[in-house]
Z-matrix of the N, CA and C atoms (Angstrom, degrees):
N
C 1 1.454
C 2 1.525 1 108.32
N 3 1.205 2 112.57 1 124.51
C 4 1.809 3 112.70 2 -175.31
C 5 1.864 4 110.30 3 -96.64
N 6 1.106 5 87.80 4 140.78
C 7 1.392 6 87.57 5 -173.26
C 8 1.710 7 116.45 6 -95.55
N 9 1.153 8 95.34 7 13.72
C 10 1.600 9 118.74 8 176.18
C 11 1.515 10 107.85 9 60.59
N 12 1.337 11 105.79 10 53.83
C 13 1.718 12 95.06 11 166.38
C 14 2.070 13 90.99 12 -170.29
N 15 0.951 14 118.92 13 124.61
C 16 1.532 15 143.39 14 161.06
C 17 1.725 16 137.51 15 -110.10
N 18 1.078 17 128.58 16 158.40
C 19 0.999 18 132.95 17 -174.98
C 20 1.476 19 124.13 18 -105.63
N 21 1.418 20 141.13 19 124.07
C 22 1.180 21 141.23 20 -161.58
C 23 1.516 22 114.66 21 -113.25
N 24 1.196 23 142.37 22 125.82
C 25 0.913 24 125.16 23 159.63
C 26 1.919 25 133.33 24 -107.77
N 27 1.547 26 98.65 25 141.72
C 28 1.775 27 84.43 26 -175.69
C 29 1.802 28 111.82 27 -117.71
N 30 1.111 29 89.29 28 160.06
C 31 2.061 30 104.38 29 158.02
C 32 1.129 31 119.13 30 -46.81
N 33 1.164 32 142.97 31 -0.06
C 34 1.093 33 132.45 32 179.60
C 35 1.847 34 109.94 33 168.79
N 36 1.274 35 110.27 34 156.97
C 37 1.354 36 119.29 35 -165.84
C 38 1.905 37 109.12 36 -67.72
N 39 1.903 38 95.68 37 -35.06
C 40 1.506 39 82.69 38 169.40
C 41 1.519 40 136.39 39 -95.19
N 42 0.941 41 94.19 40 27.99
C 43 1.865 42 113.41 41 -168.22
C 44 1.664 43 83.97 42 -109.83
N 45 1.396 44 127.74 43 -47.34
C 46 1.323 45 120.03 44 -168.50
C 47 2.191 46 100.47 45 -66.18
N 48 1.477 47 103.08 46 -36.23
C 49 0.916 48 111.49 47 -165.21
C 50 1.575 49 129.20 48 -51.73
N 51 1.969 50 84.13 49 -41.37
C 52 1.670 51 122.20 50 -173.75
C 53 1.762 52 94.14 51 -81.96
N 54 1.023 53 133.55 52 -45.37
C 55 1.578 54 131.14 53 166.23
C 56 1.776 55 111.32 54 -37.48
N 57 0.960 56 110.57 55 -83.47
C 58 1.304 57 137.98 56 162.97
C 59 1.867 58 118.29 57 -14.48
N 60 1.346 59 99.41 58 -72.13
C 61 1.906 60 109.83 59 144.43
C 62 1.319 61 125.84 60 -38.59
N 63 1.377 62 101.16 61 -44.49
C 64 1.667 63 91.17 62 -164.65
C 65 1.241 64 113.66 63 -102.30
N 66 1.414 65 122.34 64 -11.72
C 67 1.674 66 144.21 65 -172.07
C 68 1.581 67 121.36 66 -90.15
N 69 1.897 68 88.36 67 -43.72
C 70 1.179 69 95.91 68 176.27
C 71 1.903 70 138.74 69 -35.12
N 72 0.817 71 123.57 70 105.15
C 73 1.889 72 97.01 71 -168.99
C 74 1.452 73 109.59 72 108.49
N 75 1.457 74 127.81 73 -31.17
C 76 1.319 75 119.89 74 -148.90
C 77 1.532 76 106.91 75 -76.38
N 78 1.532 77 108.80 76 -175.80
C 79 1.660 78 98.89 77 -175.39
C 80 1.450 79 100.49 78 -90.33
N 81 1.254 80 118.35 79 -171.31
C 82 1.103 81 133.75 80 145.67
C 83 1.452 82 122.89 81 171.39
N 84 0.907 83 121.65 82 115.20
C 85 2.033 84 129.52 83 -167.03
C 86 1.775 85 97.52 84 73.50
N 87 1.119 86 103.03 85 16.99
C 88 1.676 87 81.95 86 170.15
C 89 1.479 88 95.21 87 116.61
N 90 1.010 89 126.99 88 -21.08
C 91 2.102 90 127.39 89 -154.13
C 92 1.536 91 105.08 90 -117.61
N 93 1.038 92 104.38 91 154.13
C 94 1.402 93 95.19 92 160.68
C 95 1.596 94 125.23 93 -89.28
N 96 1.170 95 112.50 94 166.93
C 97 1.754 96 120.94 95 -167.94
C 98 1.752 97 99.05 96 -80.46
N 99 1.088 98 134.72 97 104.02
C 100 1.796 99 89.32 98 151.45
C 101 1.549 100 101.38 99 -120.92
N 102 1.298 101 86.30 100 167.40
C 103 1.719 102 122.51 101 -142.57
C 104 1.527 103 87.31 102 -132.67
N 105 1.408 104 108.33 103 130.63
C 106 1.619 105 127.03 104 163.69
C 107 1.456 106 101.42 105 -163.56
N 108 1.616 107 90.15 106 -178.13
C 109 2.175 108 114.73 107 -171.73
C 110 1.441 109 85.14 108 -77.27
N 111 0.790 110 158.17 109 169.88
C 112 1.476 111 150.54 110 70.86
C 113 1.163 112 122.95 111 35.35
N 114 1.461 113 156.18 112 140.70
C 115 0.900 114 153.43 113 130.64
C 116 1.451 115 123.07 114 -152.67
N 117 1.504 116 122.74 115 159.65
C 118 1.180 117 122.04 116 -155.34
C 119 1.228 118 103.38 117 -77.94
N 120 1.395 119 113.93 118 -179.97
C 121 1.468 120 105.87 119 -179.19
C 122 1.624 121 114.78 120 -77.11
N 123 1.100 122 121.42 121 -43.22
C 124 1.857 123 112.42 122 -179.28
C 125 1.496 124 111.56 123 -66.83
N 126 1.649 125 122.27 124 -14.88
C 127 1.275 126 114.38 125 144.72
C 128 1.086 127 130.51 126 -26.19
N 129 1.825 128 101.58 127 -82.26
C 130 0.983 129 117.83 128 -172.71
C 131 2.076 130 121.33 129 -56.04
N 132 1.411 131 101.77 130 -32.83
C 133 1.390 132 97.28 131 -173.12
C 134 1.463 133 88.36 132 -82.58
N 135 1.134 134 145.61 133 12.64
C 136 1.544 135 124.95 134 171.74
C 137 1.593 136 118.94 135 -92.38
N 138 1.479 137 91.18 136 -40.03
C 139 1.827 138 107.68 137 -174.56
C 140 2.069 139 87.66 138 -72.50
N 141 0.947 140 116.82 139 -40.56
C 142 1.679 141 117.43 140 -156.48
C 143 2.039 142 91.09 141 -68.50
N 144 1.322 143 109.67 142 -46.37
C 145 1.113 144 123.73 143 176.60
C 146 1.969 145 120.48 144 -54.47
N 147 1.352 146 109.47 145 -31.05
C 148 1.538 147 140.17 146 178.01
C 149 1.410 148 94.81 147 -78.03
N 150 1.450 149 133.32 148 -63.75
C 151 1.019 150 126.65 149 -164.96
C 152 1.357 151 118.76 150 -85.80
N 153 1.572 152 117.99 151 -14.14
C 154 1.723 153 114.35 152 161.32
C 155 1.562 154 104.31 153 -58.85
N 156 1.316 155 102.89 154 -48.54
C 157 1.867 156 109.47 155 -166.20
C 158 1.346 157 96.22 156 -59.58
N 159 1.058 158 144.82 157 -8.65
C 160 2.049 159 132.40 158 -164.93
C 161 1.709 160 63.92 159 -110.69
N 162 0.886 161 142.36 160 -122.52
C 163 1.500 162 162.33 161 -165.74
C 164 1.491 163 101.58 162 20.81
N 165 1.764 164 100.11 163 -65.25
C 166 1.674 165 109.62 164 -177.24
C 167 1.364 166 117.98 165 -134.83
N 168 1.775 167 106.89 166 80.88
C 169 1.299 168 112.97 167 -156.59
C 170 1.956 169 87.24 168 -82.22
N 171 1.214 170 96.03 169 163.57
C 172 1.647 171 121.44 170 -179.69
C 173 1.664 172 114.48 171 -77.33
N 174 1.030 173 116.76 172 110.46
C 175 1.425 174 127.18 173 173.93
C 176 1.518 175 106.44 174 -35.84
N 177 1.480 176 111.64 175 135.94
C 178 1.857 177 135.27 176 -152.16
C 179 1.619 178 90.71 177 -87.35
N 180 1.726 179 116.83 178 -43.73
C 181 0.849 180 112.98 179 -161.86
C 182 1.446 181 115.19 180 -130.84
N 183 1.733 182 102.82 181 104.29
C 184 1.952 183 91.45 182 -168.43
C 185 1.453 184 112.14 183 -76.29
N 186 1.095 185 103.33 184 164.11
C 187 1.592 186 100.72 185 169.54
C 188 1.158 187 133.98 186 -103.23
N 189 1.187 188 109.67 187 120.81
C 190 1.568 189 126.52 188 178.08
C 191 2.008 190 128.38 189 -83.94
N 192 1.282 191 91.63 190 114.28
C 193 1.332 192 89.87 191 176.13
C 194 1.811 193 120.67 192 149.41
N 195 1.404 194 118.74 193 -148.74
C 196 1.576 195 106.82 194 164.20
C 197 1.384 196 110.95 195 -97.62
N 198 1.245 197 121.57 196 -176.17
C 199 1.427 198 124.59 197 139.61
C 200 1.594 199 124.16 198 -48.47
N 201 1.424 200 99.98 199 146.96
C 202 1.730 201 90.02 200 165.90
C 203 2.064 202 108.46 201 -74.10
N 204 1.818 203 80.45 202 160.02
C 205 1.513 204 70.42 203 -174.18
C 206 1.390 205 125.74 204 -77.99
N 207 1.858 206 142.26 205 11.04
C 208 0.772 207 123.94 206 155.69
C 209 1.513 208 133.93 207 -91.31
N 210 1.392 209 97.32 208 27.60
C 211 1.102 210 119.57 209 176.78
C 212 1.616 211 141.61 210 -83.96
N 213 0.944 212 119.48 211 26.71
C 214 1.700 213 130.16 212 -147.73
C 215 1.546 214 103.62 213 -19.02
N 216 1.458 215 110.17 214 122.22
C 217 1.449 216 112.63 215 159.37
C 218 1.708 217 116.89 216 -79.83
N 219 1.342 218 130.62 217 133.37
C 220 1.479 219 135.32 218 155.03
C 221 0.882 220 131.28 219 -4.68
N 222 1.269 221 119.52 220 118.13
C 223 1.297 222 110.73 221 -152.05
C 224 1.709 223 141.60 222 123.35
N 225 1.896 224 84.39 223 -47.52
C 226 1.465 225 94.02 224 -150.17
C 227 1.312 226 83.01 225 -103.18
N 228 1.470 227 116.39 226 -170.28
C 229 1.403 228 133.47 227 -166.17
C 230 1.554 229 111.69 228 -151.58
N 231 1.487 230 96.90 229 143.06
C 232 1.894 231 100.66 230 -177.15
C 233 1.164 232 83.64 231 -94.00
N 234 1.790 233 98.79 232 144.02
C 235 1.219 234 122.01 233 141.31
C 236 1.366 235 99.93 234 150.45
C-alpha cells in the first residue's frame, strides 16, 4: 500500500535542483506534487517554525494598561 510520497535520488545537487523547479506544484491524479531536499524531521519543524514567525511576527510593543472606558470589560454589565 503506498502512501503516496517517495524518495529520489540524483547525480548531482543541480539535477536535484532542476527536478525540484520543475515538479514542484505539478498535477498528478488530481493533487498537486510537492517536491523538496530531504530533511530530517527537527529540520523541518525548525525552518516551518521560522517561517510562521516572518508570516506572524509578535507585536514590538505590548500594551500596557486598562481598557478604554467605552469598552466593557468581561464580566461587567451596562447599565
Amino acid at each position: 500500500v503506498s502512501k503516496g510520497s517517495g524518495f529520489v535520488a540524483f547525480s548531482t545537487r543541480e539535477e536535484a535542483s532542476q527536478a525540484l523547479t520543475e515538479m514542484n506544484g505539478k498535477m498528478m491524479s488530481g493533487k498537486p506534487l510537492y517536491v523538496a531536499f530531504a530533511q530530517r524531521k527537527e529540520e523541518r519543524k525548525a525552518m516551518l517554525q521560522a517561517q510562521f514567525s516572518q508570516m506572524h511576527p509578535v507585536p514590538m510593543t505590548p500594551f500596557y494598561g486598562s481598557s478604554p472606558s467605552h469598552v466593557p470589560s468581561y464580566g461587567s454589565s451596562w447599565g
